[in-house]
C-alpha positions in Angstrom: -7.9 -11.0 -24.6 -4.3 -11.5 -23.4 -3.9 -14.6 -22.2 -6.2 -16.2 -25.2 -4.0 -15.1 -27.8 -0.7 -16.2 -26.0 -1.6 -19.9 -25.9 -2.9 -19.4 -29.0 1.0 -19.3 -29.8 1.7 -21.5 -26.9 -0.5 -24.5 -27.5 0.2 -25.6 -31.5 3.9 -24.1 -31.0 4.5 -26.4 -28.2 2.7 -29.6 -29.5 3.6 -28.9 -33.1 7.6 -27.9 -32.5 6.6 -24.8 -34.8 9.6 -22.0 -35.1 12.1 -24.7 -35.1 11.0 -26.2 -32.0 11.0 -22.9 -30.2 9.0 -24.1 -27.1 10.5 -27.4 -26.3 9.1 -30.2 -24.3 11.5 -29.7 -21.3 10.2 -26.2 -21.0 6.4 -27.0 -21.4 6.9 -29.7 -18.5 8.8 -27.5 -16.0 7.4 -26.8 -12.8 5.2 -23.9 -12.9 5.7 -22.2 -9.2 8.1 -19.7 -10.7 4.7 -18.5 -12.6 2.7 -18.3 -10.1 4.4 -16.5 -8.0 5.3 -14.1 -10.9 1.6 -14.0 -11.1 0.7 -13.4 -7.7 3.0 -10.3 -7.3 2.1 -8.7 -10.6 -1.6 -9.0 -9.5 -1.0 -7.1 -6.6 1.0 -4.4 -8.4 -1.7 -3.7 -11.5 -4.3 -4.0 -9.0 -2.8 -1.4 -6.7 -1.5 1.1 -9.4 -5.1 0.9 -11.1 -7.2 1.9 -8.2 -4.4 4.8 -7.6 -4.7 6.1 -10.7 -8.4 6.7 -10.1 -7.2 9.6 -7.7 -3.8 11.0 -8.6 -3.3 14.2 -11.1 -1.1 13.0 -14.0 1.9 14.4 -12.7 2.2 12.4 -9.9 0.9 9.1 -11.8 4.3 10.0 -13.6 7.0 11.0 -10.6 5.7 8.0 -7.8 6.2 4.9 -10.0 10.0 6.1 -10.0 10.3 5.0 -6.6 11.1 1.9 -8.2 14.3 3.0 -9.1 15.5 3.2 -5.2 13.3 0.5 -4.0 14.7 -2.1 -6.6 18.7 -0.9 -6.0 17.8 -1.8 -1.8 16.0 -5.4 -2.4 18.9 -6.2 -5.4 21.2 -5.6 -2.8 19.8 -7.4 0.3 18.5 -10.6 -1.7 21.3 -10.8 -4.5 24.0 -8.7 -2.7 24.3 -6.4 -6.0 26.5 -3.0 -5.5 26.3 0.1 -7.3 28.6 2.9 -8.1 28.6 6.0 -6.5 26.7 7.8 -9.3 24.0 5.3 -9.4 23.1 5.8 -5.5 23.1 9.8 -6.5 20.6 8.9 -9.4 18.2 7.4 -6.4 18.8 10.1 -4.1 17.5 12.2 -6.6 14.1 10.5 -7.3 13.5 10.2 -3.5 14.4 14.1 -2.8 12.1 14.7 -6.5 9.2 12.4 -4.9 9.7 14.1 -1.1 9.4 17.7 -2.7 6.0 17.0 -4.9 4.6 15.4 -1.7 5.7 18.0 0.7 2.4 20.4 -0.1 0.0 17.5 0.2 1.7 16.2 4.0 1.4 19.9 5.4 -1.5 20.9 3.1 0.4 23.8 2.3 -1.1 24.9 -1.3 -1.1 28.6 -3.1 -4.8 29.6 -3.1 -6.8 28.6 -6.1 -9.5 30.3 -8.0 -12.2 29.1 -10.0 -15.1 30.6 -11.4 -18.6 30.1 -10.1 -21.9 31.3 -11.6 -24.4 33.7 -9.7 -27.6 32.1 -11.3 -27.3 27.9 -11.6 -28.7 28.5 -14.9 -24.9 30.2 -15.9 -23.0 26.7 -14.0 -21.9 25.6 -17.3 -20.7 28.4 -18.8 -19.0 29.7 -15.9 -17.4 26.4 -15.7 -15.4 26.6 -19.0 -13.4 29.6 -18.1 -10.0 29.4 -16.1 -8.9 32.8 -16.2 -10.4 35.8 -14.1 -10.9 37.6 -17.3 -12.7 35.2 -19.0 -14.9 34.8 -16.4 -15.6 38.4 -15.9 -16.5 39.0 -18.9 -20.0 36.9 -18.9 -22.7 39.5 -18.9 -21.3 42.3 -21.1 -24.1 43.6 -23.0 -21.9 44.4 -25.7 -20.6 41.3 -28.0 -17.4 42.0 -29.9 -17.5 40.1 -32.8 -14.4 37.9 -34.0 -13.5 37.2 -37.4 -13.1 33.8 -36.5 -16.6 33.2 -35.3 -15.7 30.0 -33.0 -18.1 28.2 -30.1 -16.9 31.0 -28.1 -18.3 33.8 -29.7 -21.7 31.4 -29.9 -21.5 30.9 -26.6 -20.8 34.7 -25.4 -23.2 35.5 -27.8 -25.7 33.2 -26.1 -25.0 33.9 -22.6 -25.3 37.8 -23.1 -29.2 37.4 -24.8 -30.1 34.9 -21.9 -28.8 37.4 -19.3 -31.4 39.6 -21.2 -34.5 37.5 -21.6 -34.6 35.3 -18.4 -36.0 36.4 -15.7 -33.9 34.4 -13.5 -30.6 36.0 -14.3 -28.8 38.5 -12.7 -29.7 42.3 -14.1 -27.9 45.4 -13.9 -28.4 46.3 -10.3 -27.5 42.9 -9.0 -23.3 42.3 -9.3 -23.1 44.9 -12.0 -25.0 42.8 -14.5 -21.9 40.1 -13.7 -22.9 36.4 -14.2 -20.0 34.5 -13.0 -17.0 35.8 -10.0 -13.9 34.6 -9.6 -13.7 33.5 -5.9 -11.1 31.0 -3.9 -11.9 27.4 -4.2 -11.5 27.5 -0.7 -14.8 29.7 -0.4 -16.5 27.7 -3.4 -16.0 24.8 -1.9 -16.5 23.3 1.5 -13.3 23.3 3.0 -13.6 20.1 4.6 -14.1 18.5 1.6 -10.7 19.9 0.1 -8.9 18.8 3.2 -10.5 15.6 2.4 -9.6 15.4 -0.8 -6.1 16.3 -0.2 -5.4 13.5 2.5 -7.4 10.9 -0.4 -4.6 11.8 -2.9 -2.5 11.6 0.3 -3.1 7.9 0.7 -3.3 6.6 -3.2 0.4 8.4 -3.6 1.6 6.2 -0.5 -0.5 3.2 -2.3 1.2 3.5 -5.0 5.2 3.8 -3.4 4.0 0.6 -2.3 2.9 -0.6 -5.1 6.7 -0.8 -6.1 7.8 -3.1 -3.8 6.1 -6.6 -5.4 6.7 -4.9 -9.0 10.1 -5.1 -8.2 10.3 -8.4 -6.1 8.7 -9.8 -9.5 11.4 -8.7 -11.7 14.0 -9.6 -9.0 12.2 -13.1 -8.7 12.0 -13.3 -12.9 15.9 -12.9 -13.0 16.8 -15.2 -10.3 14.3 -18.2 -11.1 15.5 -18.4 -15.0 18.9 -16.9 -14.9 19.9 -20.1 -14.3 18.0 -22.2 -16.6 20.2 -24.0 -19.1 16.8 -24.0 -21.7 16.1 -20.5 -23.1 12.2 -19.7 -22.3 10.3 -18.5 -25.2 9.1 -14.9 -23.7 5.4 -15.6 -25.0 5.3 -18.9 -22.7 6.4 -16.8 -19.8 4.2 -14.2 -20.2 1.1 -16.0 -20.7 1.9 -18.7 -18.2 2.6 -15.4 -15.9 -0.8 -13.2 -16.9 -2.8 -16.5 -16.3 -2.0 -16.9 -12.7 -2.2 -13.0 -12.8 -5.6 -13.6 -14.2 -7.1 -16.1 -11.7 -5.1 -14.3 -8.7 -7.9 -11.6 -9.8 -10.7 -12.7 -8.5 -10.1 -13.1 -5.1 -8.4 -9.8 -4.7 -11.4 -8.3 -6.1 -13.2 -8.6 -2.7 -10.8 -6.3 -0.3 -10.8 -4.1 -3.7 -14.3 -3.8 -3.7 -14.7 -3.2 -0.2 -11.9 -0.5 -0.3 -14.0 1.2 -2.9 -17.3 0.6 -1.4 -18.7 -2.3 -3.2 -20.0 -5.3 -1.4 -18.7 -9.0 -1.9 -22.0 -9.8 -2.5 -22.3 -6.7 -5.6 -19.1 -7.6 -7.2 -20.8 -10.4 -9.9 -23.4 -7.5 -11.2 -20.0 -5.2 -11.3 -18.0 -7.5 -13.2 -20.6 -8.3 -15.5 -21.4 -5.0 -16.2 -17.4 -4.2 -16.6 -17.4 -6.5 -19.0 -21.1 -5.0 -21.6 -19.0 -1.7 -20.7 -15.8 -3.4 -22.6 -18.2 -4.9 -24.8 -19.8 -1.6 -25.9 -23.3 -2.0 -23.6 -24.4 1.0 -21.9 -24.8 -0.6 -18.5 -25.9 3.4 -17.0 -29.9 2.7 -16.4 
């Protein structure tokens, strides 16, 4: 939708001299390298930072894109020889020691023990489920329903659980966990515990993906101010950006192969993907 409804600016602008010319002819015939290479490294970045955010908590979506910070102030200074105060080197150190403490737990998988709460009987799973405190989840399978004034899903649901626990045969009665549907236990014990490790080294990797996904972000915006710093024409910022997401566009498609694969998906599945991505933007249930 992007890139249509740039050069639908671009095109009569350009041809027309629309907004006093604001695209001129020297600027629609310059070389377009600078774009595609603004193209290419900004693929590689939205591509990257996408498939991370697939398996990073929110927190961390937030804190690891800062790495930018220190990352930019090193390749500023070795390919433009910038300098920075004092202060502004402190203002890095700080992002690196922020990012280096939230990581810490996940390089020595060294976590405080969580608890969840897991239904006795499958048939309670969902209930169960909703509750995050201990007391909340003890509470399932108290014969006696106190009543709120405010008579939310809650109350329904208490309500509900406490006359199944009654009726069905296949939950839990008083001489089985004290009438109890639900106990709070470790994840550790809910869970396999390889499968936490494993999911621990998975956010792991996508947090490193996505430090690195900061070095072509800011090689593009290094590149951006060094290519057209220098132009004597002033670039109309909707010509560079859809000039730029075009090449980031068709830069797409190939890179969609090693991101398939990383994910699972054959070369040879990515056309059915893509064309169900796209009845998924469209509104089509595509889930048979």
């Amino acid at each position: 939708i992007y890139v249509p409804l740039c050069f639908m600016y671009i095109i009569p602008v350009s041809r027309l001299g629309l907004f006093n010319n604001s695209i001129p002819n020297e600027v629609t015939m310059m070389s377009k390298r600078p774009f595609v290479i603004m193209g290419l490294l900004d693929c590689i970045t939205c591509m990257l930072l996408t498939f991370s955010a697939v398996y990073l908590p929110g927190s961390l979506l937030i804190l690891l894109p800062q790495a930018a910070i220190p990352i930019s102030m090193f390749f500023s200074n070795r390919i433009k020889g910038d300098t920075y105060a004092r202060y502004q080197y402190f203002g890095a150190l700080v992002v690196i020691m922020g990012i280096l403490v939230v990581l810490e737990p996940l390089v020595t998988q060294r976590h405080a023990e969580e608890f969840t709460c897991v239904a006795y009987n499958d048939e309670f799973c969902a209930a169960c489920g909703e509750e995050s405190t201990e007391e909340g989840c003890l509470s399932y399978g108290e014969t006696t329903i106190t009543t709120e004034l405010d008579w939310n899903w809650k109350t329904n649901l208490h309500a509900y659980v406490a006359e199944s626990s009654k009726s069905s045969s296949s939950a839990t009665n008083a001489n089985d966990h004290d009438g109890a549907l639900c106990q709070w236990v470790s994840s550790a014990s809910a869970d396999d515990s390889s499968s936490s490790s494993d999911s621990t080294s998975t956010i792991l990797i996508w947090s490193i993906v996505t430090i690195l996904a900061c070095i072509p972000m800011t090689l593009s915006s290094i590149y951006k101010e060094m290519a057209l710093s220098g132009s004597e024409t002033q670039i109309d910022p909707i010509f560079l950006n859809g000039w730029v997401a075009w090449y980031q566009f068709l830069f797409s498609f190939p890179l969609t192969i090693p991101a398939g694969m990383a994910t699972g998906i054959l070369p040879s599945e990515l056309p059915a993907n893509i064309w169900d991505g796209i009845k998924c933007y469209l509104g089509i249930s595509t889930i048979t």
